[in-house]
N, C-alpha and C positions, 0 to 999 in steps of 0.2 A: 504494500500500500504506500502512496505517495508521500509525504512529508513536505510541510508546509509549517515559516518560519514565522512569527509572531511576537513582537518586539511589547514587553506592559511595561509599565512602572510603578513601585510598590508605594501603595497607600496604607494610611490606617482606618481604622474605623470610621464609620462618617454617618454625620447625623442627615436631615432628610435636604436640610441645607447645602451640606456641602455633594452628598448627591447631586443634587441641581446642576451646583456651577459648574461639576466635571461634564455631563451632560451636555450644557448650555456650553462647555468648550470643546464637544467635539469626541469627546471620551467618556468610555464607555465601564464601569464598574466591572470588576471579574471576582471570581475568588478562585483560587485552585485548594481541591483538597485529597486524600487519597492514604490506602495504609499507610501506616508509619510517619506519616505527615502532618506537621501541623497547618491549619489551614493559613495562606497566605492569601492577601486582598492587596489588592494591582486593577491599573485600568488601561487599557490600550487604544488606540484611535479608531473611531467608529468607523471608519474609512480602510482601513488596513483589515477590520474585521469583517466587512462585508465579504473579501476572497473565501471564507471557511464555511458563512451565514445564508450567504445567496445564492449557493449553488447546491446542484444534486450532488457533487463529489463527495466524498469522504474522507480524512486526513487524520493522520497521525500527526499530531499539532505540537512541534519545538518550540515550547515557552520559552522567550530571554528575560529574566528578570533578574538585575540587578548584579550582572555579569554569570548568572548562572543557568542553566540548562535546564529543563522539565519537559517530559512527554507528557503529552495526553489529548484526550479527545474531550468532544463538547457533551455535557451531560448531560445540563437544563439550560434553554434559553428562555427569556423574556421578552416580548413586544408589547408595542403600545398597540391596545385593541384599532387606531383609528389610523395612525400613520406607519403604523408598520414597523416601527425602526428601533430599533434591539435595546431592552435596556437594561439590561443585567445579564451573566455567564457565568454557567458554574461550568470550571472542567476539571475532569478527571487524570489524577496521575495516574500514568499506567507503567508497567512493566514487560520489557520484550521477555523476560520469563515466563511470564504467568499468564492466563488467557485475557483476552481483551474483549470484552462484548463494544458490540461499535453497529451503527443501522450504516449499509452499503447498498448502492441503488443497484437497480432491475438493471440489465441491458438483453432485451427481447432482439434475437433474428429468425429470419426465414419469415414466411407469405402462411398463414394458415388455410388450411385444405376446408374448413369451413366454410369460410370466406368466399374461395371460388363457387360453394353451392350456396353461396344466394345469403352465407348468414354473416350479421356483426361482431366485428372482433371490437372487443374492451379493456383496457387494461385498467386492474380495479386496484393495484398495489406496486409504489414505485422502488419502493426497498424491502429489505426486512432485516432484520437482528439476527445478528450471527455473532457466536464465539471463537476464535480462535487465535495460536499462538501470532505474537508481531510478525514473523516469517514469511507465516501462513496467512494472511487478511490479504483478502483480493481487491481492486480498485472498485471493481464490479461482480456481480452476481449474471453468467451468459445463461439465458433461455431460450431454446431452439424451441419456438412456436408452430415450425412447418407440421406435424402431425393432428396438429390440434383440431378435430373438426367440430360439425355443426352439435350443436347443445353440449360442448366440452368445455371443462377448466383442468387449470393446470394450478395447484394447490402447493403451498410451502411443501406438505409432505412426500410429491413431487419428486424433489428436489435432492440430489447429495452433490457435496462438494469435499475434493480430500482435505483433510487436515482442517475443517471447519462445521460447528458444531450451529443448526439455524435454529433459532433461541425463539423466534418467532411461533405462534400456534400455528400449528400443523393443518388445522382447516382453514386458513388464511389464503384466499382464492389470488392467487397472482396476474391472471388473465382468463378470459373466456370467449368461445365462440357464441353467440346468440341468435335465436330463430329468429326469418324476422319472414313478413306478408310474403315477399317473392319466392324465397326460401321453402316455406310452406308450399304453397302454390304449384312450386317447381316439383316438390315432390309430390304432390296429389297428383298433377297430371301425368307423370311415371307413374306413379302405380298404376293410374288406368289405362295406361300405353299400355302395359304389363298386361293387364288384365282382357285388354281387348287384342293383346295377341295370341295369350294362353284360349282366346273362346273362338276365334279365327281358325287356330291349330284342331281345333274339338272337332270344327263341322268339317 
């Protein structure tokens, strides 16, 4: 998985005040916290964290704070119900030892077989939560949709990947084919092609 470098600076506690004015400058509240850790509180520019916020990627995220090093991933974020723009971050220290749970997006190929008969492809889930060692964390999750036809899903439990444990529920529909009026339609009227050849053959 990629790695992606993220520059804060260590704050201390802060009342609802001085929130604000770090806000109102641009910067954005963090805390990091994680075993054997005590929690540190740091704010980074809200602009440098848009790269890790606003995208479907996924990162193994190098904290620099205060000339020192820290992995980790994003844990909980915060936005403003109206304007959308982040205002707090918790991230996780993690360990390339120990396993890492981390949400990695979908990457869907191939033309579903449903599809050419008449039905709707959906995609109802764009990642899911997976476990596994830092080695082993993939940028993406590949899903070969070519097999998938008409009234099919293709479900977390689907799914294996080596050396990656998917943390997500097992009935969590990834994608699906869907009936839809033509689709239908197309197959009544085969059946009764069928039907009115099998009574053709009789006489």
């Amino acid at each position: 998985m990629q790695h992606f470098e993220l520059k804060g600076e260590l704050r201390q506690a802060s009342n609802k005040a001085a929130i604000k004015a770090f806000r109102k400058a641009g910067l954005v509240p963090c805390n990091l916290y994680g075993p054997g850790l005590d929690n540190i509180l740091f704010t980074v520019e809200a602009k440098a964290l848009k790269a890790v916020t606003d995208t479907p990627k996924a990162f193994i995220i190098d904290l620099l704070l205060d000339g020192k090093k820290y992995m980790a991933v994003l844990h909980e974020l915060q936005f403003h119900p109206v304007s959308d723009e982040c205002l707090h971050v918790d991230f996780l220290a993690v360990d390339e030892k120990k396993p890492i749970a981390i949400n990695v997006p979908i990457s869907l190929s191939g033309h579903a077989v449903g599809t050419q008969q008449g039905g709707k492809f959906v995609q109802l889930s764009r990642s899911l939560r997976i476990s596994a060692l830092m080695k082993n964390l993939p940028d993406n999750l590949p899903v070969d949709i070519t097999d998938l036809g008409l009234d099919k899903s293709i479900r977390a439990a689907d799914l294996q990947y080596d050396g990656v444990t998917i943390l997500s529920n097992k009935n969590t529909i990834i994608c699906s084919v869907k009936s839809t009026r033509n689709a239908v339609a197309e197959a009544s009227a085969a059946g009764t092609e069928d039907d009115a050849s099998s009574d053709s053959s009789a006489e």
